[in-house]
Each structure stands twice: as structure tokens, then as C-alpha cells.
C-alpha positions as MATLAB code, in Angstrom:
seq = 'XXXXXXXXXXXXXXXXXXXXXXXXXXXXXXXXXXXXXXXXXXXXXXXXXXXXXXXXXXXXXXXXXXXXXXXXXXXXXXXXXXXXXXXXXXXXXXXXXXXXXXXXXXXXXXXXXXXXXXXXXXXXXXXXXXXXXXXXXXXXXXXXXXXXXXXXXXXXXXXXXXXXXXXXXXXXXXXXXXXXXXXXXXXXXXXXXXXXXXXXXXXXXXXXXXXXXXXXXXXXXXXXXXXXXXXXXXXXXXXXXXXXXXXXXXXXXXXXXXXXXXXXXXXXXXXXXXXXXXXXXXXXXXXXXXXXXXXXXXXXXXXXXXXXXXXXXXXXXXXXXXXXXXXXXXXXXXXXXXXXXXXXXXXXXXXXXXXXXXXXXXXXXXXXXXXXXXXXXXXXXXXXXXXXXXXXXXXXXXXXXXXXXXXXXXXXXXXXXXXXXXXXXXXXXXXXXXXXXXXXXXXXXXXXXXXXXXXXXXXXXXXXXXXXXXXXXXXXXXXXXXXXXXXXXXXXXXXXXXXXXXXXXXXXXXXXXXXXXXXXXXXXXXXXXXXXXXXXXXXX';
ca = [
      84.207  124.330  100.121;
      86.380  120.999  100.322;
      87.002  120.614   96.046;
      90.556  122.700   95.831;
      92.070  123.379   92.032;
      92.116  125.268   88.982;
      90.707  125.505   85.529;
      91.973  127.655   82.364;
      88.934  129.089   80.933;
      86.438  126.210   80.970;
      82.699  126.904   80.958;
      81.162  126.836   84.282;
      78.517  124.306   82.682;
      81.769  122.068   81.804;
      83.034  122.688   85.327;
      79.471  121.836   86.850;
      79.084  119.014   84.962;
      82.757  117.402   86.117;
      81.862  117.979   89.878;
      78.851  116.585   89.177;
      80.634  113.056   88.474;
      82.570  113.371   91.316;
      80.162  114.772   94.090;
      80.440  111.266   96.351;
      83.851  112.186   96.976;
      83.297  115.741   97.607;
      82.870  115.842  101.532;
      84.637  116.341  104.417;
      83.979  113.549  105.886;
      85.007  111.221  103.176;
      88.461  110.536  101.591;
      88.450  111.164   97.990;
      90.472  112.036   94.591;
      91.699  114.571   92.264;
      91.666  114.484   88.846;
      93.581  116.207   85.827;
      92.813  117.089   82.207;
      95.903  117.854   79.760;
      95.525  119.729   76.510;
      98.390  120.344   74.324;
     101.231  121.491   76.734;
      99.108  122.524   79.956;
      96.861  121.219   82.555;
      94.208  122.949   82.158;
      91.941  121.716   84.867;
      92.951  120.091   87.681;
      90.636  119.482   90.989;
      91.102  117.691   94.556;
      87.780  116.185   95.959;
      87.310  114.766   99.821;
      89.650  114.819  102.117;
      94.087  113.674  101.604;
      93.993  113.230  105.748;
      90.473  112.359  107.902;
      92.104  112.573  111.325;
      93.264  116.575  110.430;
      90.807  117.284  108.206;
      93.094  117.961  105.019;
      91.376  118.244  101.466;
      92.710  116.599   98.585;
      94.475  119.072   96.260;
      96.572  119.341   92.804;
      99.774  119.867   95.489;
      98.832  116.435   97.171;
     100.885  113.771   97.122;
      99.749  109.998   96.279;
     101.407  106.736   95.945;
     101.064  106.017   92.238;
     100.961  101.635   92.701;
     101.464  100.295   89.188;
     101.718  103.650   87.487;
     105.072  103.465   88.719;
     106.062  100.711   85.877;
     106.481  103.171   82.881;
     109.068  105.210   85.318;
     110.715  102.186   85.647;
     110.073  100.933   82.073;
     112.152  104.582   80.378;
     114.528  104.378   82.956;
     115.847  100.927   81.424;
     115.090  102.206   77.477;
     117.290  105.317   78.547;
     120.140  102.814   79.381;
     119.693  101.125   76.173;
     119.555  103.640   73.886;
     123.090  104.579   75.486;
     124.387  101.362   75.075;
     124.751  100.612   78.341;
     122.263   97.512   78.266;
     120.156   95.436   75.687;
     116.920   94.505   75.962;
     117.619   91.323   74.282;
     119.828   90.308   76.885;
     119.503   87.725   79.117;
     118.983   88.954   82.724;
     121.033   86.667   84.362;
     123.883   88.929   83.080;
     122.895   91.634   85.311;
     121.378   89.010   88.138;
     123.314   86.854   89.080;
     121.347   86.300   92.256;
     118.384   84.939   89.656;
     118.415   81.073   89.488;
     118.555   79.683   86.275;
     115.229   77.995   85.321;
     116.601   76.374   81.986;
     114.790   78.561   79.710;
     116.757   82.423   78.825;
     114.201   85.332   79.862;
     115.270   88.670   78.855;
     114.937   91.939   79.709;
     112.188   93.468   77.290;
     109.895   89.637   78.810;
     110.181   91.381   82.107;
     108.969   94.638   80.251;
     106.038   92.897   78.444;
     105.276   90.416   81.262;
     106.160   87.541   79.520;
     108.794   86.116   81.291;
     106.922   83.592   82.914;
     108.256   84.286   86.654;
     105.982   84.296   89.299;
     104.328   87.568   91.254;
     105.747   89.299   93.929;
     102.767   89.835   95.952;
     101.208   86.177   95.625;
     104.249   84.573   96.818;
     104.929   86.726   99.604;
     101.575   86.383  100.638;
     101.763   82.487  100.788;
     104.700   82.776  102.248;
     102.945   84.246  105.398;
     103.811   88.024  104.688;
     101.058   90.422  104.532;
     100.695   93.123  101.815;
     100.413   95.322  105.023;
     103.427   94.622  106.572;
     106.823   96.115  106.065;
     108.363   94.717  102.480;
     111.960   95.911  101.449;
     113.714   95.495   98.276;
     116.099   92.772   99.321;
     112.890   90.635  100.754;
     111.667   90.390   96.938;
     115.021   89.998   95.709;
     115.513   87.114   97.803;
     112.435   85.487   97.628;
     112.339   85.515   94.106;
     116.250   83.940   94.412;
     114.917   81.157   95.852;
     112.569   79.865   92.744;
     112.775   76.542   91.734;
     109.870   76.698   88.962;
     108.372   79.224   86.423;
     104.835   79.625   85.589;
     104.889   79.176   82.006;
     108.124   79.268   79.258;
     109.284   82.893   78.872;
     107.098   84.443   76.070;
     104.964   81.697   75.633;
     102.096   83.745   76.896;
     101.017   87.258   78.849;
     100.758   87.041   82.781;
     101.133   90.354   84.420;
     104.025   90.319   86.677;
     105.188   92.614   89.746;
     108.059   91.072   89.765;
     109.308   91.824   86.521;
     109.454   95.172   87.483;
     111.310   94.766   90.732;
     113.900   93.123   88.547;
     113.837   95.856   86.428;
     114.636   98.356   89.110;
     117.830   96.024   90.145;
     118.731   95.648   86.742;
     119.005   99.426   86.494;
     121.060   99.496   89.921;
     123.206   96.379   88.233;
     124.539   98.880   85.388;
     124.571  102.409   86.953;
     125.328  101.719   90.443;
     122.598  103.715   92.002;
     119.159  103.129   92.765;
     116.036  103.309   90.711;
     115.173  106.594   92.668;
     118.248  107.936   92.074;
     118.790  107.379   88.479;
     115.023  108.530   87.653;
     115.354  111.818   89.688;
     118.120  112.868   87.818;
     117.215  111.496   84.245;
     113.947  112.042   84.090;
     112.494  113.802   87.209;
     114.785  116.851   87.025;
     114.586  117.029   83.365;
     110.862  117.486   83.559;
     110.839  119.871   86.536;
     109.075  117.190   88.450;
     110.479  118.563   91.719;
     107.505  116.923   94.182;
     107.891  113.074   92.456;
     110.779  110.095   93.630;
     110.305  106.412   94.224;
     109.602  106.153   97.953;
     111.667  103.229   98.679;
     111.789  103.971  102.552;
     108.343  103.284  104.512;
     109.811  105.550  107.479;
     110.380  108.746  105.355;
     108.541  111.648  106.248;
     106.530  112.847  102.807;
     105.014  116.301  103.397;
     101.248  117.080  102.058;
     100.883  113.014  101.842;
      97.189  111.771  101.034;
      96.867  108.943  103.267;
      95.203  105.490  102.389;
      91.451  104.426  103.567;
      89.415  101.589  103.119;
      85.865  102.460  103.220;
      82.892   99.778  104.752;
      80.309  100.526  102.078;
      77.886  101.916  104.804;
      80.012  105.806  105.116;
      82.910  104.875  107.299;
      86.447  104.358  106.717;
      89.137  102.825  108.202;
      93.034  102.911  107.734;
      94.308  100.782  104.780;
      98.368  100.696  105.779;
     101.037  100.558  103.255;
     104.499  100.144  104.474;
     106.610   99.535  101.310;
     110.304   99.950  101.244;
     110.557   98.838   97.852;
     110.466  100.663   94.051;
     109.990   99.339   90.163;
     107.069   97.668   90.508;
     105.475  100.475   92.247;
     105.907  103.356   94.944;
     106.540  106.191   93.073;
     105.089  109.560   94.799;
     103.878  112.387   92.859;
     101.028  114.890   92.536;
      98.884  115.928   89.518;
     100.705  118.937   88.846;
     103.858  116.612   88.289;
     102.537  113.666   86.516;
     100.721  116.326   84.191;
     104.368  116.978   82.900;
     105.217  113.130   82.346;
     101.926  112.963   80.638;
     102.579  115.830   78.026;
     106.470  114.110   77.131;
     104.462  111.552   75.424;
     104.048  113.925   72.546;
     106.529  117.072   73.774;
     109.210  114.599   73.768;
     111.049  116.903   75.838;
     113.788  114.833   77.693;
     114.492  112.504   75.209;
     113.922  111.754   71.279;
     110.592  110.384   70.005;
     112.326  106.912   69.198;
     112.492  106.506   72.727;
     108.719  107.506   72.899;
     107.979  105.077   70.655;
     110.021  101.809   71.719;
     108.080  102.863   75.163;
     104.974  102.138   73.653;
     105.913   99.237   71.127;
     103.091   96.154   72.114;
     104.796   92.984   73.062;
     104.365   89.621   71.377;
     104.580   86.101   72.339;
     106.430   83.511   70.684;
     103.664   82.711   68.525;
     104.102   85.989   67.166;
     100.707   87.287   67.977;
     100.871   91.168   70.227;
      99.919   91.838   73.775;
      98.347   95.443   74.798;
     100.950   96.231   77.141;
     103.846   97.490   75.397;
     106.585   98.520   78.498;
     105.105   99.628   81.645;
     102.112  100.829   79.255;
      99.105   99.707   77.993;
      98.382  100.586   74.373;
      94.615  100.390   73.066;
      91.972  102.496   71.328;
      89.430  104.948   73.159;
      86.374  105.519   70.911;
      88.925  104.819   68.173;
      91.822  107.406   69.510;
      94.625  105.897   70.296;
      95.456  105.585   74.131;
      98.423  104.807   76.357;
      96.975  104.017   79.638;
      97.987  102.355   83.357;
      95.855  101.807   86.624;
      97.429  101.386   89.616;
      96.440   99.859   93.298;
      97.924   99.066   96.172;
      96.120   99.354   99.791;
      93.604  102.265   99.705;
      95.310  103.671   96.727;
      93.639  103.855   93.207;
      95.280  105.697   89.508;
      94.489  105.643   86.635;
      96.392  107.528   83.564;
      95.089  107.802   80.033;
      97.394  109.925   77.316;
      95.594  110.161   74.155;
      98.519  111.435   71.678;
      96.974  111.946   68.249;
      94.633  114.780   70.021;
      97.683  115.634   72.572;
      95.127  115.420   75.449;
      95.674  113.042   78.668;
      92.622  112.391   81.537;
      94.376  111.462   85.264;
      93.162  110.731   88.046;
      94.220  109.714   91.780;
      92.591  108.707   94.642;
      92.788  107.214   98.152;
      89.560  105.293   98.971;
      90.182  101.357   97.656;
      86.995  100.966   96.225;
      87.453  104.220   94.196;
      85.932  103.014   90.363;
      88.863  104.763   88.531;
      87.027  104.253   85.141;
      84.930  107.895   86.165;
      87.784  109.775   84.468;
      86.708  108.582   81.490;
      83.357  110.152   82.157;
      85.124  113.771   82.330;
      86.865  112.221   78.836;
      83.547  111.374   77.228;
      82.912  115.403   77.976;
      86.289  116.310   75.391;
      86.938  113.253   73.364;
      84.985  113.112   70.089;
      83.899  109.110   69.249;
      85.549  107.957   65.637;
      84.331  104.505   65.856;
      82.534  103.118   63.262;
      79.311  101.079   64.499;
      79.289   97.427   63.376;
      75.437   96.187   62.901;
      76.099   93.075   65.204;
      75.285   89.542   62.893;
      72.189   87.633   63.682;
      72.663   84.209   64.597;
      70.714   81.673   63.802;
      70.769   79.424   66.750;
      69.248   76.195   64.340;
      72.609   75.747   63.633;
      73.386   74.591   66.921;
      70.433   72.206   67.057;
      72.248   68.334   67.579;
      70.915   65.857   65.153;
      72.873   62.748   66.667;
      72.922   63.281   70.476;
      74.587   59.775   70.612;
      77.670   61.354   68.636;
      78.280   64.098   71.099;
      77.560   62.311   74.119;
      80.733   61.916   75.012;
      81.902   65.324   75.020;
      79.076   65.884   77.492;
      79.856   66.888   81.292;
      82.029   69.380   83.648;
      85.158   70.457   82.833;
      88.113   72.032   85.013;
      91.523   74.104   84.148;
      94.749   73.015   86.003;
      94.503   76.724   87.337;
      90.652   75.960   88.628;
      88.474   77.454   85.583;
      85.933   75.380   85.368;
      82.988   74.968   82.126;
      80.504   72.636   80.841;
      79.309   71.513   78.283;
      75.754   70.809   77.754;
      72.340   70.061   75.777;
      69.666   72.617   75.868;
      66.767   71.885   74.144;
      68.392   70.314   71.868;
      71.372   72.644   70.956;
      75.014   72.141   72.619;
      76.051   74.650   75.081;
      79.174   75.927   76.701;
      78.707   77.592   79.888;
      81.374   79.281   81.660;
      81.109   82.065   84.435;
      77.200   81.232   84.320;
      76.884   82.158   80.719;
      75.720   80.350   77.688;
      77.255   80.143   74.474;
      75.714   78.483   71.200;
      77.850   75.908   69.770;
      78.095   75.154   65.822;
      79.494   72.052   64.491;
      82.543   72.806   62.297;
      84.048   69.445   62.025;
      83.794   66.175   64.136;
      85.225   67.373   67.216;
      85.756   71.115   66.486;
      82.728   73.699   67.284;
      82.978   76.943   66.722;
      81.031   80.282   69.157;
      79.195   82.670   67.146;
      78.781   84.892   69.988;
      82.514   85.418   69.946;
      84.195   85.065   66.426;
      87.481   83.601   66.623;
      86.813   81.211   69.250;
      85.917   77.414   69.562;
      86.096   74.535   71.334;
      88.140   71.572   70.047;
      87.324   68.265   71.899;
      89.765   65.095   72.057;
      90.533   61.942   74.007;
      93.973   62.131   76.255;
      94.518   58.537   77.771;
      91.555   58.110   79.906;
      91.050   62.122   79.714;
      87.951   63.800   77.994;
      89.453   67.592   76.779;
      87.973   70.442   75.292;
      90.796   72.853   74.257;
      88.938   76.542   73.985;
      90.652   78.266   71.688;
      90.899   82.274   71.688;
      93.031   84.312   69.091;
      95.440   84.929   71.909;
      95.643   81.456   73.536;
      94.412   78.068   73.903;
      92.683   77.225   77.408;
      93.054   73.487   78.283;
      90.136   71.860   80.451;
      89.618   68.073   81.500;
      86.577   66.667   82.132;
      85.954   65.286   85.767;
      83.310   63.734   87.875;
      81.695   64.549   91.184;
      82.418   62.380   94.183;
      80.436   61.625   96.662;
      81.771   63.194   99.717;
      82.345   61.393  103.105;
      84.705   61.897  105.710;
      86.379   58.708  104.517;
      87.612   60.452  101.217;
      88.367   64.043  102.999;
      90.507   62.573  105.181;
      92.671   61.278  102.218;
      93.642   65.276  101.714;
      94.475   65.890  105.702;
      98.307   66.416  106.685;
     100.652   69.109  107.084;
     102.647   70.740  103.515;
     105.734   72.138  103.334;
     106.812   74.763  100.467;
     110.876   74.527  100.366;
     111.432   77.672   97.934;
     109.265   80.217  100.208;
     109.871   77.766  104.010;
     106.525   77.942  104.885;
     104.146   75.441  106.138;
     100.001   74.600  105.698;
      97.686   72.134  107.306;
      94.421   70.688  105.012;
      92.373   69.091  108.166;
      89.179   67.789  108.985;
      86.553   70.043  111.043;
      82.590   69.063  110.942;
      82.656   66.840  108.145;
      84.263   69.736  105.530;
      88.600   70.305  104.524;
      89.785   73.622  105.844;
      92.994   75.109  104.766;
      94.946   76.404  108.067;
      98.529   78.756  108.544;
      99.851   80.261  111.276;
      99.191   83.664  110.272;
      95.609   83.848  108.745;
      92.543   82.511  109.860;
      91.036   79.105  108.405;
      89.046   79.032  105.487;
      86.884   75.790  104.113;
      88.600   74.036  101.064;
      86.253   72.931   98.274;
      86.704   69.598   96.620;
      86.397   69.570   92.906;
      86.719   65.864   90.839;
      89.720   64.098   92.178;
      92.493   66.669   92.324;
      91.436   70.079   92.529;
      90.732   72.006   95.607;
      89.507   75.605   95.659;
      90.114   77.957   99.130;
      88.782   81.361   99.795;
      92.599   82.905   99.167;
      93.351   85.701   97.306;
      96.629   84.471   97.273;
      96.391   80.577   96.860;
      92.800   80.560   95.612;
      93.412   77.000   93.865;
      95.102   74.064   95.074;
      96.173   70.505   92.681;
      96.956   67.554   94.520;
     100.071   65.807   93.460;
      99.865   62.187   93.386;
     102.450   58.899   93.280;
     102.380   55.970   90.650;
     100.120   54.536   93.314;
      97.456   57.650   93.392;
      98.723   58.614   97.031;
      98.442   62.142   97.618;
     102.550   63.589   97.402;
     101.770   67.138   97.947;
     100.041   69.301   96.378;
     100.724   72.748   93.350;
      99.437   75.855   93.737;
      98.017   76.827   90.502;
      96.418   80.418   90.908;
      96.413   83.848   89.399;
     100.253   85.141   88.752;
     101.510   81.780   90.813;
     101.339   78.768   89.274;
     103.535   75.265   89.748;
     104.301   76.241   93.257;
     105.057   72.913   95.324;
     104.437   72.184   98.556;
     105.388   68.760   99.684;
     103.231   66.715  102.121;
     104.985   66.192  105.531;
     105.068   62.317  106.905;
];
């Protein structure tokens, strides 16, 4: 028998049907999970599923301990509101007052924009990464800190729009160290850890500790075997906390016990952010707050190497679904199978709106001509826009989406109310602006060139990134660009229009060249993911 827990009084047809969602995992020759379900004040069923350690054959268990990854935020999140609600910090403040070390960027970003992930900076991960620093390599504290010292650029203007942020978070943790003195680990065991009786939980923020009853971190081939997927971090805000289901149970039932500090505190935890515009984000600090078959939810999923979480605290029926596991391509979203088992559905079914798709039918092709063609993102998201038997079409991510004429240049989707396209002439530029109620997505449109050696080798020399002092070399190999660094392999660069260039980079997964007055390639931007405006110059 590998599965290892408890249950208070649930049916054995309840029981069968949970291990039924979770039999994959249930082997011994498989890593696996274990889950939690919360009712009221107590767990009352908690199960561990596979195995914590392969080489010593150690099942997973409520007593194991996992890395949490990005669960870790709303740890770090109440450690800062429990500063400011004893006046020892604001969130309004600017967090240059507590960083000095933090360049200024010409724009003030404040504490509660590192909460929301608004501030604009760029991630962590992505720019050590470029850098030449893999995720599985050691990374301490004051490697972040002084990466992120070295930024010249932000992404976007603090709280002009949501882009999730490790960073942020790392901040956070030195923010807290700025006013108190001690570290995040320190000031979270005793204000909140302690508190809670959460004696097996801390922020692991030194790779070489010993942690006792540790599930380790696997990587699985999709064919039944596994190898190791290392994590080595010496670093805490953003992640790293340790803890086991029969701890995070506790943290999970304060969201409606309240028992280490007052609700208000609760509550600012789980207050949504909003951009300048004045329109709200889901993710409130460290939390994401949505519905769940219309309950309301407070949810985070975390990742990092082989590690996968996943919380869900439903407050209104005091009942929170967890669950942890240590295989990376663990689908986390199966806890909400065990919820579907408890959680009643209040939503109230729409009949979806027919659309009449005549409406889209083009009665002057001549008019719209123009507006006709591919379209690309300075961050690589690319469209078109197109005439299908007769009715305009915008395609993105291989799907098709009916277009109705509004106005002269403004067409609205049907398919998804609240969005549109809005087309206009920039200069020589042909732009459709889609428009969603949370922001505005600006594509140009660009033509295919004909590619020869002749124009590849226009792209070919060696770039230099000041802020993170690394190099890369665009060359030519069997008539096709390939991007090229001294620690990962080559990978083929694909030419889009003039300017954009797309790699097979997690990291750096979109390239825009950077040109003179004279349309000589400068350098080039990396525009991608949580990094964007990242220069690298081009070495003569």
C-alpha cells in the first residue's frame, strides 16, 4: 500500500472515488502528490500518493515536505501587510526608500505594484536565464538583488498594466529585511509560522541545508521514467518556502479563523489590484481572487523544477482543496476534481447568443482592402486579418473570429463581447489595435521577404547586453540564422517582416532588431514574456 493519510469520517465511496482520480500517481515506482481537503477548522482528509524519494523508496505522505514555488508569495505578501498595519511601512511608498540599491527608472513604483505585479520591472528568472544562469544552478539572494541593480529599462510604466513578476517578490522579501533587520524566514517564523503552530514550514533560503522527510523533485519522460529535476535555490519571497499539508492546512483555515491577526488584514490580503486606468486585476497580494462555480476562491499555483501546488480556499463555505506534488508535468487542476465531489455549482447558465455571421459578410471589398494582411506585436504575437467567403476574419493562435463592421475602421468580435479591432494608418504603418476590457494589444502589419543568404547575413554579428554582461552571436549555418551563447546549445532564429526574429528560448523567445536613421541593424531588444526592452548592442 504506497497512498499514506487520513480521513475524518468520509464514505468509503467518497474515499474510492478520490483515489480513483489520483491512481497514476499511486505506485511505487512513480513520484507523485498528496492532496488535502479543509472543512471548517480541520483537515479532514489528507492523502500522499507515489513515492517523496525513488532512489529509497519513500512514499509521499501528509508529514512530507515540498517546496511550495509561487505559493510562497502570500507568505511573503502578509509578512509586508503585518508591517503596515504596525506602521512600520506603507504600501504607498515608494520602494526606493527601503532600496536604495534599486536604480531609479524615472517613473515611482511602490510597494503594493510589487504586490499586484504592476510595477513594470522585469522577471527574475528570464533575465538570469539570458544572462547565462540556469534555473538549475545555484541562485542566492544577493545574485537577484544585484542583477536586478543593474537595470537600465522597465517593461512597461508602473501600473500601466498586469505582468506577473518574480521579482517583485524578491524585493518584497528585502523590503521586509530593510525595516526589521532580519530575514524573510526569520520574521515569518516568528509572526506567522509560530503563531499558527506551523512547526515543519520556513523559507529555505540555503540550498545546502539538510531538510528531513524532503520529497525530492523528478521530471518524468512521458514513456514511465523519471529523471532528477535539481533545484538549488538559496533565495526566498518569490518562492522557497517548505511545508507539508498538515501545515499549510493551518494557513489555509486563517483565511476565515483569522487567528493570528484581525480580518482587516485578511481582507487587504485579498483586495484585487488595479491599473491606472482604474480597471482590477485577479491577483490581489500574493493571491489570486476569482469565482469557482460561483463561490468565491482565493487561489495560487506554484512551479519550480519538478515541483507543482496548487491552493484553493473557498471562504464563504470555509472549505480549502490543496494539493502538492513532485513530478513537473503533474496537471494540478485534478484537485479541483476532488472539489467538484464537495462544492455545490451556484452559477447561473447563460443561453449563449446566436450570431448571425451575415453580418460579417463585406459589401465593398475595395474599402477594406487595405486593412488586409499579417500582422505582428513588438513582443512577437502575430494575427491576420482576412476574407473568407466573403466575411472578414481575424485569426490568431489558428482561430477564426467573425468580424462586424461598427464604424469605418472599428469592428467589433461577437464571439467575445467586449472586444474589437480598431484599424489606422501610422506613417507608413498599417495597425490594428485589438482591444480587450483589460488592455489594448498593438499589431503592425508586415510583409514576407524573400529569404536569401544575402539578407540573413544583414542580422550576423556578435551582441552585447551591458545591464546583465553577457554576450550572443546571430550567424549563418546552411542557408538559415541561428542564435548561439556560450552556455546553451544553438537554436535556428526565424525571420518575421523586417525586424522581428523568433528563437526556440524559453527565455528570449523573441528578438526586435534595432535599427539607425540609415536602417543599419544597431542591436537588437528582447521583447518576450516578463522581459521586455532588454538591449543588447551589436559588437563592431
Amino acid at each position: 500500500m504506497f497512498a499514506i493519510g487520513k480521513s475524518q469520517g468520509l464514505p468509503d465511496s467518497l474515499i474510492k472515488k478520490i483515489d480513483s482520480i489520483f491512481k497514476v500517481w499511486n505506485y511505487p515506482t512513480t513520484p507523485g502528490c498528496v492532496i488535502g481537503i479543509i472543512r471548517n477548522d480541520s483537515l479532514i482528509y489528507t492523502k500522499g500518493y507515489g513515492m517523496a524519494n525513488l532512489e529509497y523508496s519513500i512514499p509521499n505522505s501528509p508529514t512530507t515536505i515540498f517546496h511550495m514555488a509561487s505559493i510562497s508569495k502570500q507568505f511573503t505578501a502578509y509578512s509586508v501587510l503585518l508591517l503596515a498595519n504596525a506602521g512600520r511601512l506603507s504600501l504607498e511608498d515608494d520602494i526606493r526608500k527601503y532600496l536604495a540599491w534599486f536604480p531609479d527608472l524615472g517613473h515611482k513604483i511602490t510597494i503594493r505594484q510589487l504586490m499586484n505585479h504592476t510595477s513594470g520591472i522585469r522577471d527574475q528568472w528570464q533575465l538570469l536565464a539570458i544572462s547565462g544562469t540556469r534555473l538549475d544552478d545555484v541562485i542566492k539572494q544577493e545574485q537577484i538583488v544585484k542583477i536586478l541593480s543593474r537595470q537600465q529599462a522597465l517593461n512597461s510604466i508602473p501600473g500601466e498594466k498586469y505582468n506577473y513578476c518574480n521579482s517583485g517578490y524578491t524585493m518584497l522579501a528585502e523590503i521586509v529585511k530593510s525595516v526589521t533587520g532580519r530575514t524573510l524566514r526569520q520574521f515569518s517564523d516568528s509572526a506567522i509560522f509560530k503563531p499558527l503552530g506551523m512547526t515543519s514550514t520556513h523559507f529555505h533560503d540555503n540550498y545546502t541545508e539538510i531538510e528531513k522527510n524532503r520529497a525530492y523533485s523528478y521530471q518524468s519522460n512521458g514513456l514511465g521514467q523519471f529523471s532528477n529535476s535539481v533545484l538549488s535555490y538559496s533565495n526566498a519571497g518569490a518562492t522557497s518556502l517548505f511545508t507539508n499539508m498538515n501545515d499549510l492546512s493551518k494557513w489555509a483555515m486563517n483565511y476565515y479563523t483569522n487567528k493570528i491577526s484581525s480580518p482587516e488584514v485578511v481582507k487587504q490580503l485579498t483586495e484585487k489590484g488595479k491599473l491606472n486606468s482604474g480597471k482590477e486585476t485577479n491577483y490581489a497580494l500574493g493571491i489570486v481572487v476569482n469565482d469557482y462555480k460561483g463561490n468565491l476562491q482565493y487561489a495560487h499555483g506554484g512551479a519550480d523544477a519538478g515541483y507543482r501546488t496548487f491552493i484553493s480556499v473557498l471562504p464563504e463555505l470555509k472549505m480549502s482543496f490543496l494539493v502538492f506534488s513532485n513530478v513537473g508535468d503533474f496537471p494540478t487542476n485534478k484537485i479541483f476534481a476532488v472539489a467538484d465531489l464537495f462544492v455545490p455549482d451556484k452559477t447561473v447558465k447563460k443561453e449563449t447568443e446566436k450570431i448571425d455571421s451575415a453580418k460579417a459578410i463585406v459589401k465593398d471589398s475595395a474599402a477594406i482592402k487595405k486593412f488586409l494582411g499579417n500582422y505582428i506585436s513588438y513582443n512577437g504575437n502575430t494575427a491576420s486579418v482576412e476574407l473568407k467567403d466573403g466575411k472578414l476574419m481575424y485569426k490568431s493562435n489558428n482561430s477564426y473570429k467573425l468580424l462586424f463592421k461598427e464604424s469605418e475602421d472599428r469592428y467589433s468580435i461577437p464571439s467575445q463581447p467586449g472586444n474589437e479591432c480598431r484599424f489606422s494608418i501610422s506613417g507608413k504603418d498599417t495597425v490594428v489595435n485589438f482591444v480587450t476590457p483589460q488592455e489594448t494589444f498593438r499589431l503592425v502589419k508586415y510583409r514576407e521577404n524573400k529569404i536569401t543568404d544575402e539578407l540573413l547575413t544583414k542580422y550576423t554579428g556578435l551582441y552585447y547586453c551591458p545591464e546583465l554582461e553577457c554576450y550572443y552571436n546571430i550567424f549563418l549555418k546552411n542557408h538559415e540564422l541561428y542564435l548561439g551563447n556560450i552556455k546553451y546549445d544553438d537554436s535556428k532564429l526565424t525571420l518575421t517582416g523586417n525586424d522581428h526574429l523568433d528563437v526556440n528560448f524559453w527565455w528570449m523567445g523573441h528578438l526586435v532588431m534595432l535599427r539607425d536613421k540609415k536602417g543599419q541593424i544597431t542591436g537588437f531588444e528582447v521583447n518576450s514574456g516578463r522581459v521586455e526592452h532588454l538591449k543588447f548592442n551589436k559588437v563592431k
